[in-house]
C-alpha positions as CSV (number, residue, x, y, z in Angstrom):
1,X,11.5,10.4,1.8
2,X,7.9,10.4,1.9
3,X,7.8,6.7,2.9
4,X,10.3,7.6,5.8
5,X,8.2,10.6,7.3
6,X,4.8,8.3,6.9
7,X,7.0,5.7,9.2
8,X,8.0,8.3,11.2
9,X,4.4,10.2,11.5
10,X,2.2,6.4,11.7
11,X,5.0,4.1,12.7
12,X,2.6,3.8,16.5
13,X,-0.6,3.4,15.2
14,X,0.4,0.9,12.4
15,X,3.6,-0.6,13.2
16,X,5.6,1.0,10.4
17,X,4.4,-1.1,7.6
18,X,2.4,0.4,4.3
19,X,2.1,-2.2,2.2
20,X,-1.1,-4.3,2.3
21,X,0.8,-7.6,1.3
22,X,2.5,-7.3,4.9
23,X,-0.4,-6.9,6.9
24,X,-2.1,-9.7,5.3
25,X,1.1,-12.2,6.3
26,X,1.2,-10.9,9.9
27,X,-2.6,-11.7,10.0
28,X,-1.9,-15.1,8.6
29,X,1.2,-15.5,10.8
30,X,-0.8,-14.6,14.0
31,X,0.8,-11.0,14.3
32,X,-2.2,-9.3,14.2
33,X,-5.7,-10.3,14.8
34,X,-8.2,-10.8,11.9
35,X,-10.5,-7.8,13.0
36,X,-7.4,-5.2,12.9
37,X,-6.3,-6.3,10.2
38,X,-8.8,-4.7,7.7
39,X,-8.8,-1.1,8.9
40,X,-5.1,-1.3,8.1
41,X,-5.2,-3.6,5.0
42,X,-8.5,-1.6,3.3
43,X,-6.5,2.1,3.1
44,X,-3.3,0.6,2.7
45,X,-5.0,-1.0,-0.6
46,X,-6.9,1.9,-1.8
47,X,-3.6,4.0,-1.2
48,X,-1.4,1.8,-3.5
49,X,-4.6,1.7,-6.7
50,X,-4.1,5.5,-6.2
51,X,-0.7,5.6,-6.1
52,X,-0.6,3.1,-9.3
53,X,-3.8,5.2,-11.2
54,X,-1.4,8.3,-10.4
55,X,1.6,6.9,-11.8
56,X,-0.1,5.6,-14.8
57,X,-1.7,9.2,-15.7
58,X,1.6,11.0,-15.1
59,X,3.8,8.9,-17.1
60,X,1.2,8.4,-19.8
61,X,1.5,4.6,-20.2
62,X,-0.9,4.8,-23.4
63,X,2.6,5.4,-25.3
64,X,4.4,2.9,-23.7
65,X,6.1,0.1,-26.3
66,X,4.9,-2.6,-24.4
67,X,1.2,-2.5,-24.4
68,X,-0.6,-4.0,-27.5
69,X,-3.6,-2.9,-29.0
């Protein structure tokens, strides 16, 4: 839901897409110029590290089975 109200709230300004991987194919592609491209890629990147710190504090991944020490 949160995804669908950011499309909903942004989908003009950025096209609809959030993730950074996108925005760097379209760039590539020719879809958006080179110069655009970084004032969506640079918060769409700093938004997902959050996202991925936040997750990683919530679900305390220190316990996790799968990490070695």
């Amino acid at each position: 839901m949160g995804l669908f109200g950011c499309m909903l709230i942004f989908g003009r300004l950025s096209g609809g897409h959030f993730n950074p991987a996108i925005t760097l194919a379209m760039a590539l592609c020719g879809g958006i110029p080179y110069g655009t491209m970084f004032f969506y890629f640079l918060p769409q990147f700093i938004g997902a590290f959050c996202g991925a710190a936040l997750s990683f504090l919530l679900l305390n991944m220190e316990k996790a089975p799968y990490i070695e020490e």
